[in-house]
C-alpha positions as CSV (number, residue, x, y, z in Angstrom):
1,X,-4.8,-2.5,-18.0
2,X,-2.4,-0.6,-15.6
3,X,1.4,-0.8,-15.6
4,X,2.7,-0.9,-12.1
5,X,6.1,0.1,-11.5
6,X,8.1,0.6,-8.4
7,X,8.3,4.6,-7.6
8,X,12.3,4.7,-7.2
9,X,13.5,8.6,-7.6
10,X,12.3,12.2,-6.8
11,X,10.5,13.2,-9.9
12,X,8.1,9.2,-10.1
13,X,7.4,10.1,-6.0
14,X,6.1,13.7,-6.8
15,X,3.7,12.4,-9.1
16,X,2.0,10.2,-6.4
17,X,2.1,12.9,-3.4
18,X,-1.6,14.0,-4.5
19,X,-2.6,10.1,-4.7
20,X,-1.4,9.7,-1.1
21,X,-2.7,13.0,0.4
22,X,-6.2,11.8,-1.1
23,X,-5.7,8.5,0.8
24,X,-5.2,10.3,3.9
25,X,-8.1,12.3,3.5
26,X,-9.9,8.8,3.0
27,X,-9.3,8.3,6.0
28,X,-10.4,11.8,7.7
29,X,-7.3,13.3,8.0
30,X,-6.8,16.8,6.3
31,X,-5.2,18.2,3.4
32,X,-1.4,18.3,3.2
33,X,0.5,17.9,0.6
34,X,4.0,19.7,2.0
35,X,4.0,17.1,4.6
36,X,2.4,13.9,2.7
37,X,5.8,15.5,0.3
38,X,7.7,15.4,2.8
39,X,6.9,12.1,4.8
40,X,7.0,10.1,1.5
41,X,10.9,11.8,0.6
42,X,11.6,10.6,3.7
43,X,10.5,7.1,3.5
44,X,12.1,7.0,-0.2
45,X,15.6,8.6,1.1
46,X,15.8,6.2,4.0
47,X,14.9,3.2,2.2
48,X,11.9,2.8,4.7
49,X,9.3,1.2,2.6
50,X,8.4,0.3,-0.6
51,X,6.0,1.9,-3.3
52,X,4.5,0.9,-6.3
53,X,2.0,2.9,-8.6
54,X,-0.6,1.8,-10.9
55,X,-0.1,3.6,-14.4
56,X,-3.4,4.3,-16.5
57,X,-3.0,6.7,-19.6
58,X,0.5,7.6,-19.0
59,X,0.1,8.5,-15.3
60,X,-0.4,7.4,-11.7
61,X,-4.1,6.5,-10.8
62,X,-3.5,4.1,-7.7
63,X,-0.8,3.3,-5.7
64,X,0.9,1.2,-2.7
65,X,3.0,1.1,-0.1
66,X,5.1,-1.6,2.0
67,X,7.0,-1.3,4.9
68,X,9.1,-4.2,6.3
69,X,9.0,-5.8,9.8
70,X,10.4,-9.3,10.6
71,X,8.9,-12.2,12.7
72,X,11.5,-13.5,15.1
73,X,9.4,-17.1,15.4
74,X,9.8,-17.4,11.6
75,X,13.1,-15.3,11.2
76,X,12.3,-13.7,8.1
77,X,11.4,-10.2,6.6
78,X,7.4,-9.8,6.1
79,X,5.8,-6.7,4.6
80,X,2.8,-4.5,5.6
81,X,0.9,-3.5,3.1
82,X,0.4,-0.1,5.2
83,X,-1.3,1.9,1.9
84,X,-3.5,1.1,-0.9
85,X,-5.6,3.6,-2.8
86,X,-6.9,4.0,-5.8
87,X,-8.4,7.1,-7.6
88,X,-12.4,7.3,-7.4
89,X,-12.7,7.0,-11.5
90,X,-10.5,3.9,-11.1
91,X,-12.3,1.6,-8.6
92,X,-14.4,-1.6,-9.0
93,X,-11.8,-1.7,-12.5
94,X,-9.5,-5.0,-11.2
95,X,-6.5,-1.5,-10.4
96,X,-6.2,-1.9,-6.8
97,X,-6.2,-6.6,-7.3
98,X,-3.4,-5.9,-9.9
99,X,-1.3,-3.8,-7.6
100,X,-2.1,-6.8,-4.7
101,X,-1.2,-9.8,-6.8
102,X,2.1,-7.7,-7.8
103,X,3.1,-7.2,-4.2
104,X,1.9,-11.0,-3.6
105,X,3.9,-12.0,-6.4
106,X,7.1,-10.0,-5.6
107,X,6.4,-11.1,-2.0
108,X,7.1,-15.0,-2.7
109,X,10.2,-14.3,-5.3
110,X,11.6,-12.5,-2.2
111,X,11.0,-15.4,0.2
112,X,9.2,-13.5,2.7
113,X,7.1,-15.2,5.7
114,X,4.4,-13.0,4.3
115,X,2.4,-10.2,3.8
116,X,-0.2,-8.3,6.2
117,X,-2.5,-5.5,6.2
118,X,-5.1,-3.7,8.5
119,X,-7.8,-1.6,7.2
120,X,-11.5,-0.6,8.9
121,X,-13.6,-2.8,9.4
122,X,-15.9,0.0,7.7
123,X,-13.9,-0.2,4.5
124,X,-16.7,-2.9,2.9
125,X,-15.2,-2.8,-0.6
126,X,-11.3,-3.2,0.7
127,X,-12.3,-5.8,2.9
128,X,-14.1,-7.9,0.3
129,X,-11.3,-7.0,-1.8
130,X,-8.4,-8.3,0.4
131,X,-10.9,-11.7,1.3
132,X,-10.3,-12.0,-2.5
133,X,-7.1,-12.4,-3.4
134,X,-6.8,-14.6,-0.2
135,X,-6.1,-12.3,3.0
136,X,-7.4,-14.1,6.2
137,X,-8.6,-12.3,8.6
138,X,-6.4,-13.0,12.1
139,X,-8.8,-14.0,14.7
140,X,-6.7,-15.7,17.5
141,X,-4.4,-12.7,18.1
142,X,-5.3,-9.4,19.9
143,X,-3.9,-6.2,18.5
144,X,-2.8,-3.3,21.5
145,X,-2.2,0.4,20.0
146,X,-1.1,3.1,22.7
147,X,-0.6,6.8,21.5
């Protein structure tokens, strides 16, 4: 099965910059691996969020990634679990419920309030997945987005 490690330095984040510019593209957005380069330095450099990577035959197949926010009501630090792919050859293989149950995992030794996640309501096989391992869906609050 896959080794997950946290991606900590330079040289472990360059080896998931194609992973996350083929999550982008996932989601319809196009090719760009100078900026998905950049965007993930910065988040590593600035101690923004939090990245772990599934390791199959010596290299990254799937990854994650966490950012921290905080619920005032419950004062304490929650997560998003903003990114989750996994390469195409890799799916429907138990990669991307290993890298959940880490985060999970890491999530209650840390003591946070919790962990959340959006994703398309589209996305039939991440949906199923995160109904799973035990994501409910939030029905009694309304999301606003403004650009």
């Amino acid at each position: 099965m896959a080794a997950i490690r946290e991606i900590k330095n330079l040289i472990e984040l360059d080896s998931i910059v194609p992973l996350f510019d083929a999550y982008r593209q996932f989601y319809r957005q196009p090719a760009d691996l100078p900026g998905a380069r950049k965007f993930l330095t910065e988040r590593l450099e600035n101690n923004e969020s939090r990245i772990f990577a599934a390791y199959i035959t010596n290299a990254p197949q799937a990854f994650v990634q966490l950012y921290p926010f905080f619920t005032s009501v419950g004062m304490r630090r929650n997560w998003v679990l903003n990114d989750l792919f996994v390469q195409e050859d890799f799916r429907s293989q138990g990669v991307g419920r290993a890298l959940i149950q880490h985060v999970q995992t890491l999530c209650r030794a840390e003591d946070l309030a919790g962990l959340m996640l959006e994703t398309e309501v589209s996305n039939a096989a991440g949906n199923h997945l995160y109904q799973s391992c035990g994501f409910e869906r939030i029905l009694n609050n309304f999301y606003y987005w403004k650009a």
